[in-house]
Each structure stands twice: as structure tokens, then as C-alpha cells.
C-alpha positions in Angstrom: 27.4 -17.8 -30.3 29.1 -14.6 -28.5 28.1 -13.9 -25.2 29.7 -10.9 -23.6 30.3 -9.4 -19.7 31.2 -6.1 -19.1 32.8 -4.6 -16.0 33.0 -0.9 -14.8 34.3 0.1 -11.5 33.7 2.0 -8.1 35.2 3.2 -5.1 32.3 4.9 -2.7 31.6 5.3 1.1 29.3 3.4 3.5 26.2 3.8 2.4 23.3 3.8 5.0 19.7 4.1 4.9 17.4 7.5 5.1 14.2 7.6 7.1 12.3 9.9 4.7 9.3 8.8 3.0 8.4 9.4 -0.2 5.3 10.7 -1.8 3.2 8.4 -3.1 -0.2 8.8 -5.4 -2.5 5.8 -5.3 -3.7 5.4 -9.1 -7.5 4.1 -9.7 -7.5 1.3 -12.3 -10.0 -0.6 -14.2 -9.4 -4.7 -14.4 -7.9 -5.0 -17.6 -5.9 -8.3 -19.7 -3.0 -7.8 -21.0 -0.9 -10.4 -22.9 2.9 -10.7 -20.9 5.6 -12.9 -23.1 8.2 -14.1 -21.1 11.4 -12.8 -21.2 14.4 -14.4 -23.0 17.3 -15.5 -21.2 20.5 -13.3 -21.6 23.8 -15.9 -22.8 25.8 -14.1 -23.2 40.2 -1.3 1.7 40.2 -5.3 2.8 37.0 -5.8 4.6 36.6 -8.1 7.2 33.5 -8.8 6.6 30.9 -8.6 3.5 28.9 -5.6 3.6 25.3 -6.8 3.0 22.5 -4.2 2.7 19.5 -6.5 3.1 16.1 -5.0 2.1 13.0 -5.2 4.3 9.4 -4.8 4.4 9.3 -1.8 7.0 5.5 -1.6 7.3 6.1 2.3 7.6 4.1 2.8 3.9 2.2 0.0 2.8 -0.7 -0.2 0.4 -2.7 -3.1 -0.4 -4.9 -4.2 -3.5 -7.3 -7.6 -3.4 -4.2 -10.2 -2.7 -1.6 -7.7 -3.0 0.4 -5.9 -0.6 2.8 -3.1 -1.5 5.5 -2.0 1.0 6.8 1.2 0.2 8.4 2.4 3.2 12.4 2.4 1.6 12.1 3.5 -1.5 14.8 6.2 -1.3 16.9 2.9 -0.9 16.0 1.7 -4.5 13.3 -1.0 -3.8 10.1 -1.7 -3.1 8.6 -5.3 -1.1 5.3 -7.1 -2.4 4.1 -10.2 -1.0 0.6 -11.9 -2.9 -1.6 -13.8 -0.6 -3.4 -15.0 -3.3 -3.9 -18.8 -5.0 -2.8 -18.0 -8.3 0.7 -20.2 -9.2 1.7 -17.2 -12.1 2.3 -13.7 -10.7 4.2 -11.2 -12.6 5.1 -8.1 -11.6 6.2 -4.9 -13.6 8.0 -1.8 -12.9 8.3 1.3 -14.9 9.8 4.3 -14.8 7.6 7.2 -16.3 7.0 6.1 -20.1 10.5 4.3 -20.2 11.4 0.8 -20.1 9.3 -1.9 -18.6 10.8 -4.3 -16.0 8.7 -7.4 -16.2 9.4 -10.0 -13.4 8.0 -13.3 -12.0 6.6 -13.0 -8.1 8.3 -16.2 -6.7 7.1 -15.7 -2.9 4.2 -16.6 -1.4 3.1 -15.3 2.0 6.3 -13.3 2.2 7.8 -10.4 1.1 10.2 -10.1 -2.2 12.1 -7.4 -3.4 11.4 -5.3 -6.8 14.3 -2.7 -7.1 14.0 0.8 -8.3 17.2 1.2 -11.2 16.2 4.2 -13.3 17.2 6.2 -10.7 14.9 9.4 -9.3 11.6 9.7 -10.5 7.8 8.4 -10.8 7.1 4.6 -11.3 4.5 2.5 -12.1 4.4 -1.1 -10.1 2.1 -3.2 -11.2 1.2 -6.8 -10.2 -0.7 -9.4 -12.5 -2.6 -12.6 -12.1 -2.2 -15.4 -14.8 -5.5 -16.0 -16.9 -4.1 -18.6 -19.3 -0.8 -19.3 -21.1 0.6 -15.3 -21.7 -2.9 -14.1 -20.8 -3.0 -12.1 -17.3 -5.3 -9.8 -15.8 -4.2 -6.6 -13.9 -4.8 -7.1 -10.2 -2.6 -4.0 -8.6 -1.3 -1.2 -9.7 0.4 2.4 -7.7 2.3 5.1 -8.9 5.2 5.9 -6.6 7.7 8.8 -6.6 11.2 8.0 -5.8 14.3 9.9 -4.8 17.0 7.9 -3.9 19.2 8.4 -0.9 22.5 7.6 -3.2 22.0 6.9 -6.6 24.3 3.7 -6.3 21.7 2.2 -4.2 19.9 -0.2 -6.1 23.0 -1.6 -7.2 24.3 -2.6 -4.2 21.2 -4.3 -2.8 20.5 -7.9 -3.5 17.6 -9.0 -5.7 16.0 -11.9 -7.5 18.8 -11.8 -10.5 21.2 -11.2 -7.8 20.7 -13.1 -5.0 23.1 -13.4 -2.1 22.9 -13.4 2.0 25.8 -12.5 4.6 25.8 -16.4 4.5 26.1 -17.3 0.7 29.1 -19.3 -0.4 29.7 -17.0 -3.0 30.0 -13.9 -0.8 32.4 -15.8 1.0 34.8 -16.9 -1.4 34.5 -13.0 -2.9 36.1 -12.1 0.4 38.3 -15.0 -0.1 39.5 -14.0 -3.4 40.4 -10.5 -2.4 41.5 -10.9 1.0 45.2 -9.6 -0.3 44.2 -6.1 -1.5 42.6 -3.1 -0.7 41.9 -1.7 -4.1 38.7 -1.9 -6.0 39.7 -1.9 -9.3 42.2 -5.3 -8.5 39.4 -7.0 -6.5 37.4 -6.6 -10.0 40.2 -8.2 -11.8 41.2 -11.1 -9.0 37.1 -12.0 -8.9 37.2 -12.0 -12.9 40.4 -14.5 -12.8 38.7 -16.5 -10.2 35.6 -16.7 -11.9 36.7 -17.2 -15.7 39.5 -19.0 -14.8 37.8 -21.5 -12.8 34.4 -22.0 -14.5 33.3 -23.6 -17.6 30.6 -22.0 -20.1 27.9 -24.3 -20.5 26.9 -25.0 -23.8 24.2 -27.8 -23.2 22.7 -25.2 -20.3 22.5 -21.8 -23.1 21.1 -24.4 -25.7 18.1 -25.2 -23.3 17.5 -22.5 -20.7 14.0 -21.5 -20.7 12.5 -18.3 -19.7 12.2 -17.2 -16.2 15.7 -18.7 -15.1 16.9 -16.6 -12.4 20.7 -17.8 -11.6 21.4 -19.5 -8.5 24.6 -18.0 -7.5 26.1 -20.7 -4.6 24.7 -23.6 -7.2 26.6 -21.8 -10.1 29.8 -21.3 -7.9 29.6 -25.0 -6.5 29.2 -26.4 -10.1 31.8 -24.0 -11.4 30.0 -24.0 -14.7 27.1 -21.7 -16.0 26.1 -19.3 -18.7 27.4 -15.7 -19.1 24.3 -15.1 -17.2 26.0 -16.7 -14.4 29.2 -15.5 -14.6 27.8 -12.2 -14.5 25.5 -12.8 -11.2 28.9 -14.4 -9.4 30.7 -11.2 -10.0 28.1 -9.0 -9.0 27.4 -10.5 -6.4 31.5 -10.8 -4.4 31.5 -7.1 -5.4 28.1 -6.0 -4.4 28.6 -7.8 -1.0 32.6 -5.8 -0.6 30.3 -2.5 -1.6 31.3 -1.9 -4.9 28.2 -0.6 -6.6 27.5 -3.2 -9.7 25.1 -3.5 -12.2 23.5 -6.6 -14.0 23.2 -5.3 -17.2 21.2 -7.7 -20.1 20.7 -6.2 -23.8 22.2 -7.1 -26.8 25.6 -7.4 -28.6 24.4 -7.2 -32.1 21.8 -9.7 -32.6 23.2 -12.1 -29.2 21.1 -11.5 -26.1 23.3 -11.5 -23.6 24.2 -10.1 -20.0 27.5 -8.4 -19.0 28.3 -6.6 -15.7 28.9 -2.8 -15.2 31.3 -1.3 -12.0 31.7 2.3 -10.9 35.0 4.0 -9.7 35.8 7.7 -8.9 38.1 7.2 -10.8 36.5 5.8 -14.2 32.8 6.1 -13.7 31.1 3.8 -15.4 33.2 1.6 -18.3 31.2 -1.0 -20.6 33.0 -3.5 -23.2 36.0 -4.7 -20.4 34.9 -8.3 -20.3 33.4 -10.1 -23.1 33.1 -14.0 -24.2 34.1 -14.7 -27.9 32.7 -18.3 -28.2 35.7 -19.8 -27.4 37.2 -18.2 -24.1 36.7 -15.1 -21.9 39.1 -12.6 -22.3 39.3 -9.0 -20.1 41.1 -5.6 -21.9 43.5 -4.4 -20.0 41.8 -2.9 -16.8 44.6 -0.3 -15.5 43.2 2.3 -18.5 40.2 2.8 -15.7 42.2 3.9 -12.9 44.0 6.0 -14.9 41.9 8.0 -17.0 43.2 6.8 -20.1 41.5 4.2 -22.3 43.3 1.9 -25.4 42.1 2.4 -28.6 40.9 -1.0 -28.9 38.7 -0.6 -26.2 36.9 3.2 -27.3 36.7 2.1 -30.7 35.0 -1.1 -29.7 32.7 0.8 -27.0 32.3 3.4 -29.7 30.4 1.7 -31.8 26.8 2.0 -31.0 26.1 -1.5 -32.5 28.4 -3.4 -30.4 26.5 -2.7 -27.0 22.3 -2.2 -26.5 21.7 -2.1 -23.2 17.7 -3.3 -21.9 17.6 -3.7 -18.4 19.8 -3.2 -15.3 19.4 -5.2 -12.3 
């Protein structure tokens, strides 16, 4: 089995919320029942304190549908909050930007708010919420069409969500800081929080043989255990840069045929780089990551990033 974990990198200011609404057009729907599959499981300066953007259910735009309720208010921040009131024990929710890809998650709350980010940057999305008939059968119980346009593009990538879960208080937000106390530079805090992960964590076999779908990575269980899936590995990372501010995305697609999940950083520098950390069965092993910083990039690495088969990229969280 491969499983693979990219990292890109980025150096950007403080970001901070915007007031302005957005426009939003409630859509009229007819019940309808839909068959939803569950997803697979992917296998593959010093701060002195985390910076933690926690999202929130503002109450300034809300909209409500039978046992739904739809907060609106930040979606220039990349998100949106639904809590179900409901008694069903199978929610899903899906997310979709225009006619493009469909973001299909489980509602875990009840009687509180959770947070549905907003990734495909500026533009008109569909939310939609669902009620479980049966098995895969589910009947539409919600549905709005929002436009976004995000205060910082970088947003939703910086905000903590159900893949990525993390408070000021997590363990693993802690030790991040911990890890990079020494430097001020982005790009080496992505490589010491690489080393610390890889280098002190053990793929789990038995775990990628028998994770079911619906597993949502438990970051301060992953980091206590020091043992996981690539899944894992890549929700650790994300989540000690995310909390030092370093825009980071939870990618999962495909390496070939292997479903797996890697992890994407921005940098002025670099911009976006995909392919610098992968898992060859055996060990982890991370390309040389100074190319990013300055501009220029191995052969190795283009030729392997090159080729179009190599990397599929489905959904960034």
C-alpha cells in the first residue's frame, strides 16, 4: 500500500474577521430521496501563543427548515454553522459549490452548532442537509443556496473543522508550539513538525486494514498514541500549523489507484507545492524542502508532480 502527504507552504498576516453579510437566495425544494454512499477513508515569527480562529454561530443570518437551522452570518470567513434538533441518529450534510464537487459530511451534533467550511473559494453554494430513511437511503430535509465572497481566500484553511479538529486547549496545538518554539520561519516550522510527527509516530497497519467510513481523526488521541494512518499524520500537521497561522489544507484524492490524504502549505514565497511528503509503504520520506523558499524546484520533485497520474486531488478540508 502507498499512502502519501503532501506539504506546501505559507507566510501571511493576521487575518481577522469582516462584518459584511453576504447575499443569500432561499431555494424552494420538493422532499426528495436520494441514495448517499459513505465515503471511503483516505490511507494514505515564534508565537507565543497559538493563533486559533474559532468559528461561531453569530445569529446575524440564520435560516431554518423543519429540524434544521442554518447560520449564515460568517460566510466571508469560509464556513457556515448547522445545528438539527431533530431525532433522527443519521444526518448528512452536503455542500457544493455551483455544479462542482460535492462535499458529503456526517452532522455529529445534536442541539448545537457544527461547522461546514466553505473551500472552493468565492462563489454560489448549495448546503444541503439529509435525514436517514434506511441503510444509504435519505430523504432531503433542507436545502439553501448561499453566495460567498471570502474576506481572504486562505480562510477556510486556517479554521478548525470536523477533519481538523483542534481548540486553544488541544494537546496537539500545544506541542506544535512546542516543536517550533526555536524559529521564526515557516517553511522550518513545516519541516521540524514533519520530523516530529514522522519521526515519532508509527503507521498503523491493523488501523488502514479496518477503518470504516465516517472516521474523522482524533488529533490529541492520534498524538497521545503516536500511531495513526496517513490520515492522521496529515490532521496532526494541519492542525500545529493551522493553529501558528499557516494556511493548510487537508487534501484527500488519489495517488494512482491508493486513496489517500496528504497536506498542502502556502508561502509567498512558493505558493502552493504538492508531492513534498509522501509514504512509500515502508517509511515516510520528505524531498528536500529549501527548493520552496527559493524558487527553484529539483527535478525529481517537478517530474514527479508533473505527472498528472501521480496526484488526483477530491476534496480539501
Amino acid at each position: 500500500m502507498v499512502c502519501l502527504i503532501a506539504i506546501t507552504v505559507m507566510v501571511t498576516p493576521c487575518l481577522t474577521a469582516c462584518g459584511q453579510e453576504n447575499e443569500l437566495t432561499e431555494k424552494v425544494i420538493a422532499a426528495e430521496e436520494v441514495i448517499i454512499e459513505g465515503e471511503a477513508v483516505p490511507l494514505a515569527n515564534v508565537p507565543e501563543k497559538a493563533t486559533i480562529l474559532v468559528p461561531i454561530a453569530s445569529g446575524t443570518t440564520t435560516y431554518e427548515g423543519g429540524s434544521v437551522l442554518m447560520d449564515a452570518s460568517n460566510t466571508s470567513q469560509g464556513y457556515v454553522m448547522i445545528k438539527y434538533t431533530g431525532k433522527n441518529d443519521k444526518i448528512k450534510v452536503q455542500v457544493t459549490k455551483g455544479s462542482g464537487t460535492t462535499y458529503t459530511y456526517n452532522l455529529n451534533a445534536r442541539d448545537a452548532y457544527e461547522v461546514f467550511p466553505l473551500t472552493e473559494g468565492d462563489g454560489s453554494y448549495s448546503v444541503k442537509v439529509f435525514e436517514n430513511l434506511s441503510g444509504s437511503k435519505y430523504s432531503q430535509a433542507f436545502s439553501k443556496s448561499v453566495n460567498v465572497k471570502l474576506t481572504n481566500q486562505f480562510l477556510p484553511f486556517l479554521y478548525p473543522n470536523q477533519y481538523v479538529n483542534f481548540t486553544a486547549n488541544s494537546e496537539t496545538v500545544k506541542q506544535g508550539l512546542e516543536v517550533t518554539k526555536d524559529t521564526k520561519d515557516d517553511l522550518k516550522k513545516v519541516e521540524l513538525v514533519y520530523d516530529y510527527v514522522v519521526g515519532g509516530f508509527t503507521y498503523d497497519k491493523v488501523k488502514a486494514k479496518t477503518v470504516a467510513s465516517g472516521y474523522l481523526p482524533e488529533v490529541d488521541n492520534v498524538l497521545a498514541k503516536k500511531k495513526g494512518i496517513c490520515f492522521d499524520y496529515a490532521a496532526v500537521m494541519t492542525t500545529m500549523l493551522r493553529s501558528q497561522n499557516i494556511p493548510c489544507k487537508l487534501v484527500v484524492g488519489y495517488t494512482g489507484d491508493i486513496y489517500h490524504a496528504w497536506i498542502n502549505v502556502y508561502t509567498d514565497e512558493s505558493g502552493w507545492v504538492d508531492g513534498m511528503i509522501f509514504f512509500d509503504g515502508n517509511k515516510w520520506q520528505m524531498m528536500d524542502p529549501t527548493f520552496a523558499s527559493s524558487g527553484k524546484k529539483s527535478e525529481s520533485i517537478m517530474k514527479y508532480i508533473g505527472d498528472g497520474s501521480n496526484y488526483t486531488a477530491k476534496y480539501a478540508y
